[in-house]
C-alpha positions in Angstrom: 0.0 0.0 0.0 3.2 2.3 0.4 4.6 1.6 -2.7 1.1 2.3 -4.4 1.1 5.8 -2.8 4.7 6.6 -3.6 3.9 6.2 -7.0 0.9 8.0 -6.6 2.6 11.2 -5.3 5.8 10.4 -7.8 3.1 10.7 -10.7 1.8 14.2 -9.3 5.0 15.8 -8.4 6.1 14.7 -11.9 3.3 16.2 -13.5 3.4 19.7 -11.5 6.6 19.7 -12.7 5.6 19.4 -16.1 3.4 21.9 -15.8 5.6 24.2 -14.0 7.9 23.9 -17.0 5.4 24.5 -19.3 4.6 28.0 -18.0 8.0 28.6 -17.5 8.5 28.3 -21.6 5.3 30.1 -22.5 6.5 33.6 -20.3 10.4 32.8 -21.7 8.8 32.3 -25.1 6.4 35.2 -24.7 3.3 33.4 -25.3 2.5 34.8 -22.2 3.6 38.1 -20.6 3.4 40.7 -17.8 0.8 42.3 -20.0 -1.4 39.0 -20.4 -1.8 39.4 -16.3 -2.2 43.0 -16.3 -5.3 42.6 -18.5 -7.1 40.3 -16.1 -7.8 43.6 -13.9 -8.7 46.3 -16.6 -12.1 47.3 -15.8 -12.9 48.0 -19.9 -12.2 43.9 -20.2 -14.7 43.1 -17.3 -18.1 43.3 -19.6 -15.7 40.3 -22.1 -15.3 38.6 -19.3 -19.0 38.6 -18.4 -20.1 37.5 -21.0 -17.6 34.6 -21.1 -18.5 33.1 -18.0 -22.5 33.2 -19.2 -21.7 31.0 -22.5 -19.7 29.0 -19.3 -22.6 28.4 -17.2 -25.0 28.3 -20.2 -23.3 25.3 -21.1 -23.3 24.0 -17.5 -26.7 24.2 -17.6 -26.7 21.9 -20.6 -24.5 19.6 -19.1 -27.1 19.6 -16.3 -30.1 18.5 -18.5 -27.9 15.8 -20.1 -27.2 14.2 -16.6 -30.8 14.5 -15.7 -31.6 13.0 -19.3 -29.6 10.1 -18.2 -30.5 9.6 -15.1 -33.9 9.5 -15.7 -33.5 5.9 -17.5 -32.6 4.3 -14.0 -35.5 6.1 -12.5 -33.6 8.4 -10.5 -35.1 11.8 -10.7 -33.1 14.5 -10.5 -34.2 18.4 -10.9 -32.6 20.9 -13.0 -31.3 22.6 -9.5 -29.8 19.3 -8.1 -28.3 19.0 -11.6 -26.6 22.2 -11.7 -25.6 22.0 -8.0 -23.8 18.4 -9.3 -22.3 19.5 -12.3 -20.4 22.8 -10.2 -19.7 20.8 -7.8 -17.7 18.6 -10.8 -16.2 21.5 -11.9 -14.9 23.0 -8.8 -12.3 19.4 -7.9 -11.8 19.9 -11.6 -10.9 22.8 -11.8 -10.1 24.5 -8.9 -8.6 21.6 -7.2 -7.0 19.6 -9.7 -5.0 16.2 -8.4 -6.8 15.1 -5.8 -10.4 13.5 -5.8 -12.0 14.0 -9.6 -15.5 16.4 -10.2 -17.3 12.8 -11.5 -16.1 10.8 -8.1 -17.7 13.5 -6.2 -20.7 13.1 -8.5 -20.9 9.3 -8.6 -20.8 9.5 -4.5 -23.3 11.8 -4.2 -25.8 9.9 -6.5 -24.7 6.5 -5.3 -25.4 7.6 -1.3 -28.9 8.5 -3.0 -29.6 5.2 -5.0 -31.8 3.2 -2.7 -31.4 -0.4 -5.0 -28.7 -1.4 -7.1 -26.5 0.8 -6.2 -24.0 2.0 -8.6 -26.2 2.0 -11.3 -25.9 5.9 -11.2 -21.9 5.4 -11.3 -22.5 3.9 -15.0 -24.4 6.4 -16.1 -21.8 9.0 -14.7 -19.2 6.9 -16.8 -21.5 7.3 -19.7 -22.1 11.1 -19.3 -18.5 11.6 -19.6 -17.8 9.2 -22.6 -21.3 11.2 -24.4 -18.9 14.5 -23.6 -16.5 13.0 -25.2 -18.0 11.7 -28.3 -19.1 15.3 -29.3 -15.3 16.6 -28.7 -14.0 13.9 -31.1 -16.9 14.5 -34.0 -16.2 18.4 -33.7 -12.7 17.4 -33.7 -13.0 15.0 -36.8 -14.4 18.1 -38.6 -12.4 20.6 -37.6 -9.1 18.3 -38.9 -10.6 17.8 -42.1 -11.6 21.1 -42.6 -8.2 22.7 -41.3 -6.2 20.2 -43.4 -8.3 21.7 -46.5 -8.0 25.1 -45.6 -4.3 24.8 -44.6 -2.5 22.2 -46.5 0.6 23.6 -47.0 1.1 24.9 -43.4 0.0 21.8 -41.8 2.0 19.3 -43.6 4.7 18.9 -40.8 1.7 18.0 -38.8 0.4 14.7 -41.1 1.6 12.3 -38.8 -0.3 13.6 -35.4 -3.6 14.7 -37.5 -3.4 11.0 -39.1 -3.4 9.7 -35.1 -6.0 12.0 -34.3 -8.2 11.2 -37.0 -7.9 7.0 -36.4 -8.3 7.6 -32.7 -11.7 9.5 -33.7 -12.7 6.8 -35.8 -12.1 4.1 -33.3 -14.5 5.9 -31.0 -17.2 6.8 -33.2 -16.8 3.0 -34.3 -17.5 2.4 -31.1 -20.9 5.0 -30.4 -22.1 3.5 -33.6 -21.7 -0.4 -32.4 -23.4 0.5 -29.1 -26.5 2.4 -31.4 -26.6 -0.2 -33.4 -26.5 -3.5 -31.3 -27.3 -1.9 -27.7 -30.9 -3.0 -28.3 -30.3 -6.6 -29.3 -31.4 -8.6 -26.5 -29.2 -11.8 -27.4 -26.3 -9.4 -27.4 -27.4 -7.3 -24.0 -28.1 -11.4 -22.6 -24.5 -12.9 -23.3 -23.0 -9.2 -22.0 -25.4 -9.5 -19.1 -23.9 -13.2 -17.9 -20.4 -12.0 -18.6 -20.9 -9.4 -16.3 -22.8 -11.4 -13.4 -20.0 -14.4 -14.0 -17.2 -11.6 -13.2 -18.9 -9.3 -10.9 -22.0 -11.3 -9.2 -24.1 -8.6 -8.0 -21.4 -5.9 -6.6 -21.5 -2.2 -7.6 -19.5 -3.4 -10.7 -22.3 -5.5 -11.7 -24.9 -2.1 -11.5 -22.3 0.3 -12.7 -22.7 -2.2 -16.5 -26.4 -2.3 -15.4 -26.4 1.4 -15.5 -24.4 1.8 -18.8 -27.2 -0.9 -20.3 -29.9 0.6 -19.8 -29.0 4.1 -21.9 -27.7 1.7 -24.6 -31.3 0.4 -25.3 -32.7 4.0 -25.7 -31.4 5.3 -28.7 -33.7 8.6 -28.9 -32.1 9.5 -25.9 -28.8 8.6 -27.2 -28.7 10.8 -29.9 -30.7 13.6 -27.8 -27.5 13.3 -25.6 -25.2 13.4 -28.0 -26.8 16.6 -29.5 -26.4 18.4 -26.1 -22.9 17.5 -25.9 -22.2 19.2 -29.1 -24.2 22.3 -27.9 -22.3 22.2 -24.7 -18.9 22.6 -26.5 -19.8 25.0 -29.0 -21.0 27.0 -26.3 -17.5 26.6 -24.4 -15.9 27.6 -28.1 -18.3 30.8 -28.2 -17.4 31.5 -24.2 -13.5 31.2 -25.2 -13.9 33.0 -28.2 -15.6 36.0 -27.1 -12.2 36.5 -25.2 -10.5 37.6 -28.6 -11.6 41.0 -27.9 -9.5 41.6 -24.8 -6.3 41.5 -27.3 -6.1 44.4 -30.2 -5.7 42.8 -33.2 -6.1 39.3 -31.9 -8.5 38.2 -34.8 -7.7 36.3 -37.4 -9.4 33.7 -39.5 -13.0 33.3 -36.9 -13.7 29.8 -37.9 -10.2 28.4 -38.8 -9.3 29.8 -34.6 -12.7 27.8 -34.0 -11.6 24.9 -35.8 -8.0 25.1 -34.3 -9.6 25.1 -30.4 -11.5 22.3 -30.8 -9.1 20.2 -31.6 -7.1 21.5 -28.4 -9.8 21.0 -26.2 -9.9 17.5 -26.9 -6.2 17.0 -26.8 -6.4 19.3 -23.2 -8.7 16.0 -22.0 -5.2 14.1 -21.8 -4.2 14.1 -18.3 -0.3 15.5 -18.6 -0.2 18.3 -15.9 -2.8 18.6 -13.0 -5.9 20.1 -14.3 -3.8 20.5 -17.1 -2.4 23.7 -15.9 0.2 24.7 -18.8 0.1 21.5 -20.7 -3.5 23.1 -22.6 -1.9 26.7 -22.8 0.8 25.3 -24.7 -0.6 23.3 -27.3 -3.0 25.9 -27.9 0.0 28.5 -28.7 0.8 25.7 -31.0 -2.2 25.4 -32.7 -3.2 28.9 -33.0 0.3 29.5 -34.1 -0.3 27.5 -37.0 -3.3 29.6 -38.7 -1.9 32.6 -38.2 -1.9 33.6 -34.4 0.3 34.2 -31.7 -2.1 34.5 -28.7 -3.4 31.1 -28.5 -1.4 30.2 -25.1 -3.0 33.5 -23.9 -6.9 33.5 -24.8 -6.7 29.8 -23.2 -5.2 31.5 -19.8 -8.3 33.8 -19.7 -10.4 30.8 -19.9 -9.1 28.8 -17.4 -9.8 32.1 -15.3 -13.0 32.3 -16.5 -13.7 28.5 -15.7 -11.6 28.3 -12.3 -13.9 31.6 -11.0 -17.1 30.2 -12.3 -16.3 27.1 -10.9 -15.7 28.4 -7.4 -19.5 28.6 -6.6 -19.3 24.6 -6.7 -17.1 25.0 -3.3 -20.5 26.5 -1.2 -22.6 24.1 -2.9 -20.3 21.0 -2.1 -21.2 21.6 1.8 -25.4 22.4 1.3 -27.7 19.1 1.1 -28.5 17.4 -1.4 -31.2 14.5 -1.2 -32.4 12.0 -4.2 -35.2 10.1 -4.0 -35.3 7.1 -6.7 -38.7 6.5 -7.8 
């Protein structure tokens, strides 16, 4: 047990010092500068700022309704309130707290103290909440690299081999989605899964986490419904990011090729290099914007992250008021 938490704290002090390094190369590099700081506290950025944060919760609240979508499959009511008041709560160990106990952990405990039967059920459909978040980074990834590698063909040449990965990697997921659309409703398949299942897990909370996951595979309405969310949610997040352009003079350049370009780094911010990716997300987006013609990539990402971490702070109250579920 020792050794597993040595290696625990080996891994995080390892990846704050990846991140430490990181931000160290983006102010030597200046991707990022006194200035970049400075602007956080000009009052004629503030109304920006503002309106970042709405797209930010507007897209919270869609993550809300997704959950509640979900949820309601395993007839566990939740409303729109105890939805938000989850998903901030998320957000804040995300964000604010990053390396020690994850936002859906939090969430899967506070549902799975709430589940009066097959508990864990609730922990599977948090799994599948995530992996529906997912889905609709990789399809507005997908179509951002194809369009990019249009629009761009010369410039992103030295990139071929890391689009190529990319692209496979999206294709292997969607492959994926579409095998669990398609077959998730066949009840030979769903059967032989089911024994599997009971054969490795009996009836523990591993058992009702698959349980869980099942029951959203039969619904395929809700599925796509889902699905569509997720995609509003992250073009809402691209609007919220966006709108930050305007606290840099001059910053604009090509609107949907920068779209295009973000995308892709949000998904490739998902990979877990630095804690809550602090550095790691600022510099590959100053590699990305750089590549259509920007140089303040590393710096409209920083303004997010404030954006996000400040939002996110109102999850800290909520964590410590009640919250109470009854399954139906």
């Amino acid at each position: 047990m020792g050794e597993k938490k040595a290696k625990k704290y080996a891994v995080f002090f390892l990846k704050t010092g990846l991140a430490i390094l990181a931000i160290w190369y983006l102010f030597k590099s200046g991707r990022l500068t006194e200035e970049s700081l400075i602007r956080l506290f000009k009052a004629k950025n503030l109304p920006f700022f503002i309106l970042s944060a709405v797209f930010f919760f507007l897209s919270q609240i869609l993550c809300s309704i997704r959950l509640i979508l979900l949820l309601k499959m395993i007839n566990l009511p939740l409303r729109i309130v105890q939805g938000f008041k989850l998903t901030m709560i998320g957000n804040f160990f995300n964000m604010v707290i990053p390396g020690t106990v994850g936002g859906d952990i939090i969430k899967a405990l506070y549902l799975f103290k709430n589940e009066e039967d097959s508990r864990g059920r609730s922990s599977g459909i948090i799994v599948m909440d995530r992996v529906l978040g997912l889905l609709a980074l990789f399809l507005l990834a997908g179509i951002s690299i194809i369009y990019l590698a249009q629009r761009y063909k010369g410039i992103l040449s030295s990139y071929h081999n890391e689009l190529i990965l990319i692209l496979t990697s999206i294709a292997v997921v969607l492959s994926l989605f579409m095998g669990l659309f398609f077959f998730g409703r066949n009840e030979r398949i769903r059967q032989k899964l089911k024994n599997v299942i009971f054969t490795l897990f009996r009836k523990g909370i591993f058992y009702h986490m698959a349980e869980g996951f099942g029951a959203i595979s039969k619904n395929r309405r809700l599925l796509i419904h889902s699905l569509l969310i997720s995609i509003l949610v992250q073009l809402f997040s691209l609007t919220g990011l966006l709108i930050l352009l305007n606290l840099i003079r001059n910053a604009f350049s090509e609107f949907i090729s920068l779209a295009a370009v973000s995308s892709i780094i949000m998904l490739l911010g998902v990979i877990p290099v630095t804690p809550g990716n602090i550095g790691w997300t600022e510099l590959i987006a100053a590699v990305g914007w750089s590549a259509v013609g920007s140089n303040t990539g590393a710096e409209i990402f920083f303004y997010w992250r404030v954006v996000i971490i400040f939002c996110s702070l109102i999850g800290a109250f909520l964590y410590y008021t009640p919250l109470k579920i009854k399954s139906s």
